[in-house]
N, CA, C and O of each residue as an XYZ file, in Angstrom:
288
protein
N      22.343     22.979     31.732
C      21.422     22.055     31.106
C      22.223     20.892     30.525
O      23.345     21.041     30.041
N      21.709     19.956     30.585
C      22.358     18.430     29.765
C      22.011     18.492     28.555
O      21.021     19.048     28.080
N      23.189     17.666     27.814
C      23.532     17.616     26.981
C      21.934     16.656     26.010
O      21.540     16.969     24.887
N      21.449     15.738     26.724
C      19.955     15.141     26.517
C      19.231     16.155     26.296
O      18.858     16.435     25.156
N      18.819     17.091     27.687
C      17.691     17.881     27.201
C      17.588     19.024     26.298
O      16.548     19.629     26.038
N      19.268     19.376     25.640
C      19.587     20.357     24.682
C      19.065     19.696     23.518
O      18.221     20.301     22.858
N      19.495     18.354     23.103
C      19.009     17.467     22.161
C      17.447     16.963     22.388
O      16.968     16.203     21.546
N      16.802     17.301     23.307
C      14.834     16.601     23.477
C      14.959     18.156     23.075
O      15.187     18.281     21.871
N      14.900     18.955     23.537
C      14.550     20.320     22.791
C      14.563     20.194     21.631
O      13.554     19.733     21.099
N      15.545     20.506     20.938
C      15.960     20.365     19.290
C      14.901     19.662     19.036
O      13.948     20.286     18.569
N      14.755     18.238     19.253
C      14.054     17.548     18.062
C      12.438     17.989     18.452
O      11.469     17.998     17.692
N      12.486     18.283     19.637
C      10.932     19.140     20.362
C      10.394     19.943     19.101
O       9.388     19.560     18.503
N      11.017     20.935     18.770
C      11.219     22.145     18.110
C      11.338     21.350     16.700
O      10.911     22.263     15.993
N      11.536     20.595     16.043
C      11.920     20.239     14.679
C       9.762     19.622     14.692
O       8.643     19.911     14.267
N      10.491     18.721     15.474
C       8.598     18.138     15.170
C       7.516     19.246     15.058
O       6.734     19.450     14.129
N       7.677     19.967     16.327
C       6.597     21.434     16.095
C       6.657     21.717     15.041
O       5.646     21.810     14.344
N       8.065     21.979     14.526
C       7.981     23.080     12.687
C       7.506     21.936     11.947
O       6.470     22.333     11.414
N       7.708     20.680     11.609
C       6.902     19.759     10.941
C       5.295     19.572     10.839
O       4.592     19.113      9.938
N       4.976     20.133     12.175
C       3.554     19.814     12.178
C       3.046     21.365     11.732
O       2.245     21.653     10.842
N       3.660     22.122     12.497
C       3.193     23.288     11.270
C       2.895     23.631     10.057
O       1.949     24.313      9.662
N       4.350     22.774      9.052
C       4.279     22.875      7.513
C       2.484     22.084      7.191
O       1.739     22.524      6.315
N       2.108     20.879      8.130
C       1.194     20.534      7.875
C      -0.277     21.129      7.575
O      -1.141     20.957      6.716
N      -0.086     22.032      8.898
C      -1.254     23.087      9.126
C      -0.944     24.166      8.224
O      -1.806     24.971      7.871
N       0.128     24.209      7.879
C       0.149     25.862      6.868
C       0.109     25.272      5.917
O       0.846     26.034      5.292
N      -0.222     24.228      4.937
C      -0.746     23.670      3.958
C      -2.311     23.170      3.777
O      -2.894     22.745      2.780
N      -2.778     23.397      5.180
C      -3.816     23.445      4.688
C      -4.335     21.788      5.133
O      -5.536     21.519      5.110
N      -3.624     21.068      5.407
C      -3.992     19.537      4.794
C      -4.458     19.139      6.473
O      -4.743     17.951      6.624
N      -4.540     19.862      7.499
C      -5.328     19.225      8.769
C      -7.237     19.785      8.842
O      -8.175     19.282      9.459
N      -7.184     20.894      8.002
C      -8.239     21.337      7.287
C      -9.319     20.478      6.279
O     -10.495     20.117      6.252
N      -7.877     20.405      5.349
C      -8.895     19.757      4.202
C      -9.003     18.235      4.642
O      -9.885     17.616      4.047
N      -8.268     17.521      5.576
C      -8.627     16.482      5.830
C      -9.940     16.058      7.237
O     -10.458     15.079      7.775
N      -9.957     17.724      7.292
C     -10.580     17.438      8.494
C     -10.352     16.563     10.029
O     -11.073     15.853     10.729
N      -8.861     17.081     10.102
C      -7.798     16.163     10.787
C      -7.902     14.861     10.819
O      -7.846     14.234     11.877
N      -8.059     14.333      9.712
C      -8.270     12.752      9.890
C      -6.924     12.130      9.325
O      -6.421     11.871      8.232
N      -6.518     12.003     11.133
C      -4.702     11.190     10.829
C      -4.783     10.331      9.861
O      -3.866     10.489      9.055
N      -5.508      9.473      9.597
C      -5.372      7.895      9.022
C      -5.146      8.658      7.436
O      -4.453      8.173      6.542
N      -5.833      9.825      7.355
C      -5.663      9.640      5.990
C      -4.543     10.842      5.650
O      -4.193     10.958      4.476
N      -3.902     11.855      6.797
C      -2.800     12.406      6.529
C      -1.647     11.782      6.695
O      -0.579     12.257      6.309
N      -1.805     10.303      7.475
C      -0.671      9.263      7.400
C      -0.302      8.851      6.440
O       0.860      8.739      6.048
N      -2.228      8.293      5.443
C      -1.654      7.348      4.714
C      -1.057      8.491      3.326
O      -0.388      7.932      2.457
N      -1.254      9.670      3.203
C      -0.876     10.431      2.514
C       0.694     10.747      2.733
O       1.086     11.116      1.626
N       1.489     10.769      3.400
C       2.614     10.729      3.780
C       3.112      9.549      3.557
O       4.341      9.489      3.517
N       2.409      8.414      3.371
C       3.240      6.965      2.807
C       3.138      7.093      1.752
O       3.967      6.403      1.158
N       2.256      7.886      0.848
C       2.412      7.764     -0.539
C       3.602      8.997     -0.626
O       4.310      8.984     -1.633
N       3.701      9.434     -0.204
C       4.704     10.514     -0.690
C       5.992     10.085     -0.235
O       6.868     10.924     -0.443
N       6.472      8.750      0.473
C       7.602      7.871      0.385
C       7.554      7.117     -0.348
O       8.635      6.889     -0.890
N       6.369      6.292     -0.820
C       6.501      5.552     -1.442
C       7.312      6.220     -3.270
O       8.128      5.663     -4.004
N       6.499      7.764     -3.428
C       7.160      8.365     -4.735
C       8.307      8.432     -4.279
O       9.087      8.097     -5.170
N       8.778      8.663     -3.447
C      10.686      8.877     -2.888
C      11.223      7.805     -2.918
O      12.438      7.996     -2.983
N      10.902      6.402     -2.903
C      11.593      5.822     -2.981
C      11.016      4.929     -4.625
O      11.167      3.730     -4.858
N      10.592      5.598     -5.221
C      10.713      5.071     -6.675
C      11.257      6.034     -8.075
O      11.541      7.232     -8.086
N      11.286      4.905     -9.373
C      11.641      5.730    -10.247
C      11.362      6.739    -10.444
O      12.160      7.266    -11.219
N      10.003      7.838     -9.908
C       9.468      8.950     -9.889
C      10.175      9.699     -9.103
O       9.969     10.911     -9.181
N      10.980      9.309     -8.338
C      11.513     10.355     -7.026
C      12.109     11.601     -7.952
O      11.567     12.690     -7.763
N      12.876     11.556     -8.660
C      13.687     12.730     -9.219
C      12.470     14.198     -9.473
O      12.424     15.384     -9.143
N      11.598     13.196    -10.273
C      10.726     13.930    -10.852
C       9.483     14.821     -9.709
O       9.071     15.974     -9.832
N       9.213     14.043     -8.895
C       8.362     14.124     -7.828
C       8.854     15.037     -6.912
O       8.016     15.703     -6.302
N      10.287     15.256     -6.628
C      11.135     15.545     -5.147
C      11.142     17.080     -6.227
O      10.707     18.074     -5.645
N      11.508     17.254     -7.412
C      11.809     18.708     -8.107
C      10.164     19.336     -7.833
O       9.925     20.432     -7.327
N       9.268     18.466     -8.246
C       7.827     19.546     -8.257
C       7.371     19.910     -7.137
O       6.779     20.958     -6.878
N       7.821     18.460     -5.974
C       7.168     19.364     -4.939
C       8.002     20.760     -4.047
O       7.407     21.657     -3.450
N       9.507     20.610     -4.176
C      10.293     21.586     -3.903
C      10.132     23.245     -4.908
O      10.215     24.443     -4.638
N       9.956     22.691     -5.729
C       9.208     24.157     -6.292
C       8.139     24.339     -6.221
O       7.784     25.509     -6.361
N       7.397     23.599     -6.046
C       5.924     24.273     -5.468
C       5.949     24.774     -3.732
O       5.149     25.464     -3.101
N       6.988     24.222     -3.390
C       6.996     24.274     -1.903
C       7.999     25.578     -1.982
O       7.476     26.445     -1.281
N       8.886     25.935     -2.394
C       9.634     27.168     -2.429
C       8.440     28.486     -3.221
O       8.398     29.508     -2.536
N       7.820     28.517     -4.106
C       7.100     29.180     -4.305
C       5.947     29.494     -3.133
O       5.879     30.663     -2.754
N       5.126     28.611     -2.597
C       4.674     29.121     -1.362
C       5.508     29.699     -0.467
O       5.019     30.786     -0.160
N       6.721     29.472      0.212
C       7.519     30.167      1.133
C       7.447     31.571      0.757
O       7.083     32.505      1.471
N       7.883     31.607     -0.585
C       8.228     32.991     -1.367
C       6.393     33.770     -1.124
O       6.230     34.975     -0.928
N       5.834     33.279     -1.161
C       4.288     34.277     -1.684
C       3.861     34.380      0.047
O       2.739     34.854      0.229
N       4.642     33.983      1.332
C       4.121     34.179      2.913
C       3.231     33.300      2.947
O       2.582     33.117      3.977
């Protein structure tokens, strides 16, 4: 296999687990898959990353996000 399609795999496989975290949160549900507004929800959650809130923002959602892992 080439060295390309070892790497289109990988990131194949990274996007899948990304879109998963989506669906195992619940949020293609509660949005009723409506991209526009799980997009624009994902720009707000850069937009907190890239401001004075990030410290604060990046700790709550990592512990709320490690506590779900932990509970399955």
């Amino acid at each position: 296999m080439r060295t390309w399609q070892i790497e289109r795999r990988k990131r194949t496989r990274h996007l899948i687990e990304l879109g998963g975290l989506v669906v195992k949160a619940g949020i293609v549900d509660l949005t009723g898959d409506d991209r526009t507004m799980i997009y624009g929800a994902l720009l707000w959650m850069a937009d907190k990353l890239q401001s004075d809130e990030r410290d604060k923002a990046s700790a709550l959602w990592a512990a709320k996000g490690k506590l779900a892992f932990e509970d399955g």
